[in-house]
N, C-alpha and C positions, 0 to 999 in steps of 0.2 A: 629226231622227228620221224613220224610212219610212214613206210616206202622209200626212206634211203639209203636202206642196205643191199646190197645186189646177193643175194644168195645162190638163185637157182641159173640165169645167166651164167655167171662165172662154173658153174659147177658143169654146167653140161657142155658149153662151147669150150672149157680147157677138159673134157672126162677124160681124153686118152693120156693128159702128162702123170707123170708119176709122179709129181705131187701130188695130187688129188686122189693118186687111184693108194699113195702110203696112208692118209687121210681114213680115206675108207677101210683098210684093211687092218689098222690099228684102231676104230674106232668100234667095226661092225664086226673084224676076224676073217670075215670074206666080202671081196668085193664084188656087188652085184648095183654099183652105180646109187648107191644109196642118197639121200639127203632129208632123211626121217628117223624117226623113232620107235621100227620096227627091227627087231633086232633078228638074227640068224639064225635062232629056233622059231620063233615068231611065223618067220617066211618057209621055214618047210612046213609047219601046221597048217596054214591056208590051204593049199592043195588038198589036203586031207577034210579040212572043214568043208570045204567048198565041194565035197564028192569029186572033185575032176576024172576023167577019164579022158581017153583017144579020142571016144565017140562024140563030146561035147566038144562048145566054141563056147570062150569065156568073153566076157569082158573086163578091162582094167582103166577106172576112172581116174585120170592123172597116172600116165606113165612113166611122164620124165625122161632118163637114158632109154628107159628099155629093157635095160638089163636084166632085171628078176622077172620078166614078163616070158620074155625069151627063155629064160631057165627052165620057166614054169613048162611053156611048149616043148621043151626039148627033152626033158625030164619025163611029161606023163604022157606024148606027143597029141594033146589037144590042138584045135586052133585055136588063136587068140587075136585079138581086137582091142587096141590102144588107144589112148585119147588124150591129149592136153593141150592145153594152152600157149607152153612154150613152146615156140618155132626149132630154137637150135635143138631142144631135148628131144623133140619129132627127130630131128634129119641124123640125130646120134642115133635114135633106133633104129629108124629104115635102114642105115647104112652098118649096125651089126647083125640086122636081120640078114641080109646077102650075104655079111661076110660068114656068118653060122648056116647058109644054105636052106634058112628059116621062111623064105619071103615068101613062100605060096602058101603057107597058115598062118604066118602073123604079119597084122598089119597096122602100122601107125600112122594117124594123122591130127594133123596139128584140128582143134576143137570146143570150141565155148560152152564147155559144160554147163553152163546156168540158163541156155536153151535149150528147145528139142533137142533130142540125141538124133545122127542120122543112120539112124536103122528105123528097120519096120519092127510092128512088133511081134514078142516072140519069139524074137532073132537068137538069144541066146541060152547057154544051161546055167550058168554062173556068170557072178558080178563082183570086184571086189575094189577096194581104193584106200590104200594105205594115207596117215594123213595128207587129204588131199579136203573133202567136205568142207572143211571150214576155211577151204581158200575159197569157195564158190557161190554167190549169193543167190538166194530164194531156195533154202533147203525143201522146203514141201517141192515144190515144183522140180526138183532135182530125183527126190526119190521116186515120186511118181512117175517119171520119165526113165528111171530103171526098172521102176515095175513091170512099164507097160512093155521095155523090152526084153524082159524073162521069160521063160517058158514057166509053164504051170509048175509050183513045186521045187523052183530052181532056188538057190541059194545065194544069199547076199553078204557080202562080210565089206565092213568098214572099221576105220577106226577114227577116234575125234581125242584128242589133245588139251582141247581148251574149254573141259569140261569145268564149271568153276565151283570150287571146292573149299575156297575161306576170302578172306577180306584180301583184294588187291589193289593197289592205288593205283592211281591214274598215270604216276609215271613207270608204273611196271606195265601196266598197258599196254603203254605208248613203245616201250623196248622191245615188249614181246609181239608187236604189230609191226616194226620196224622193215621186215622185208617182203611185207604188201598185204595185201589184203584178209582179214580174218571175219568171224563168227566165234563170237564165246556165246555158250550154253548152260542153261542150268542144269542139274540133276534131275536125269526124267524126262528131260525134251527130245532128245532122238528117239528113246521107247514112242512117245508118244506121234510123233510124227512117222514114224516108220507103221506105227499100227493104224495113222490114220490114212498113210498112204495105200493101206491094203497088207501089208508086210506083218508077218506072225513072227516077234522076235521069240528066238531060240533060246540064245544066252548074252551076257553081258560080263566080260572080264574085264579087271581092273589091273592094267598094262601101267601104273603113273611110275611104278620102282622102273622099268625100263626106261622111258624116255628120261628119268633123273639120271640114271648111269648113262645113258650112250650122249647125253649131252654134256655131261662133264667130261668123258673120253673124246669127244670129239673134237669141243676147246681145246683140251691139254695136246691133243695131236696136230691141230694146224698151228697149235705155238709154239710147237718142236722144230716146227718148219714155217716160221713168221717172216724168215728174208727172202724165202722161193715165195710165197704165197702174198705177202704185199708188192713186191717184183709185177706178179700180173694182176691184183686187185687193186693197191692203192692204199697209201696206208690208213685215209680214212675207212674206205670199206673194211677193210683187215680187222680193226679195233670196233667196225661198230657189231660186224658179226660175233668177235669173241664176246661184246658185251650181251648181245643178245642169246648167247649159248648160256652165260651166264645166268642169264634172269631167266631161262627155260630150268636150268639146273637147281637155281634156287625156288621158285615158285615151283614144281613137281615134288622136290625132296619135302618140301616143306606142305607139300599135299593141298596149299591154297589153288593148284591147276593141276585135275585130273586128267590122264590118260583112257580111256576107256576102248574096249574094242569089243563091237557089233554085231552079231549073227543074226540073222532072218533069212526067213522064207518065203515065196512068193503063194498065195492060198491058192 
């Protein structure tokens, strides 16, 4: 049934066991606290799309750990500006932010994306959110609330998942909503809401051959390690997330559920 899979919980309140961090590192190649469909060339392109410099303060919708947020900062020494939902994935970044001497330019806090953002506007050069969008309801009202906190000119990058792309039934649905909340989209609805939110999109890459590989890699790596990993999930949890990597791997490969990834501008 939808919503009882514990995905993101488990992944951030155990990030530091090395279970989770061999998970990542067989799945993605490097571990930078992943639980997406963005792969390791993927994450060094952002920065590069996104213009970053020193000089700008970024923002990141749905952070999670933290982890690639903080790379980013430390890498092109921007500021940076965190945001999500989850509590434990907030207190896992603040507390790598100190330990990486990071804390006076990045900063995380726990945030209901689907309201106001709390900034003024303005606030920032860049804006980006790895699949995260289709965890958040009222997409118009969400981009227009990145709009308003861009600077003129500034650049936006997302990516959406659950673009839909052939005939899915209603129990593939149901498995691929399993651990909470979604938004599937047609072909054409983010251009359009991004351009009616004011946003001039750029380009539009078709990312669905990645999220097929890193979700069959992902399965096949927690089920190398299925007695450390049901130990602290459960072995209900355990079996319904590989079934759900499953039906990510299947519906992607088979291109009935697009990957897509977002460039815009703010005019």
């Amino acid at each position: 049934m939808p919503g009882t899979v514990n995905l993101y919980d488990n992944a951030y309140s155990h990030y530091g066991e090395e279970v989770y961090r061999d998970v990542r590192v067989d799945t993605y190649g490097e571990d930078l606290g992943q639980t997406g469909w963005t792969t390791t060339e993927e994450s060094l392109e952002i920065p590069r799309s996104l213009r970053l410099t020193p000089a700008l303060e970024a923002l990141e919708i749905g952070c999670g750990s933290g982890r690639y947020a903080l790379q980013i900062a430390a890498t092109i020494g921007c500021g940076l500006q965190g945001l999500d939902l989850n509590a434990p994935g907030i207190q896992n970044a603040n507390r790598l932010a100190k330990e990486q001497n990071l804390a006076a330019r990045v900063c995380f806090e726990v945030a209901d994306c689907s309201g106001p953002l709390p900034f003024p506007d303005s606030s920032f050069g860049a804006a980006f959110s790895n699949d995260v969008l289709c965890h958040i309801p009222g997409r118009l009202a969400l981009l227009r609330q990145v709009f308003r906190v861009l600077k003129t000119g500034a650049h936006f990058l997302f990516s959406d998942a659950l673009i839909i792309g052939g005939v899915v039934s209603h129990e593939e649905i149901a498995t691929r909503s399993s651990i909470g909340y979604y938004l599937f989209s047609p072909p054409g609805e983010n251009e359009r809401l991004l351009e009616f939110a004011g946003f001039r999109v750029l380009s539009v890459l078709d990312t669905t051959k990645n999220a097929a590989a890193l979700s069959l890699r992902w399965r096949d790596a927690r089920q190398k390690r299925s007695g450390a990993l049901t130990a602290i999930e459960g072995k209900m949890n355990f079996d319904g997330l590989q079934q759900f990597l499953s039906n990510v791997h299947t519906l992607t490969s088979e291109r009935r559920l697009l990957r897509l990834l977002y460039l815009a501008q703010k005019r």
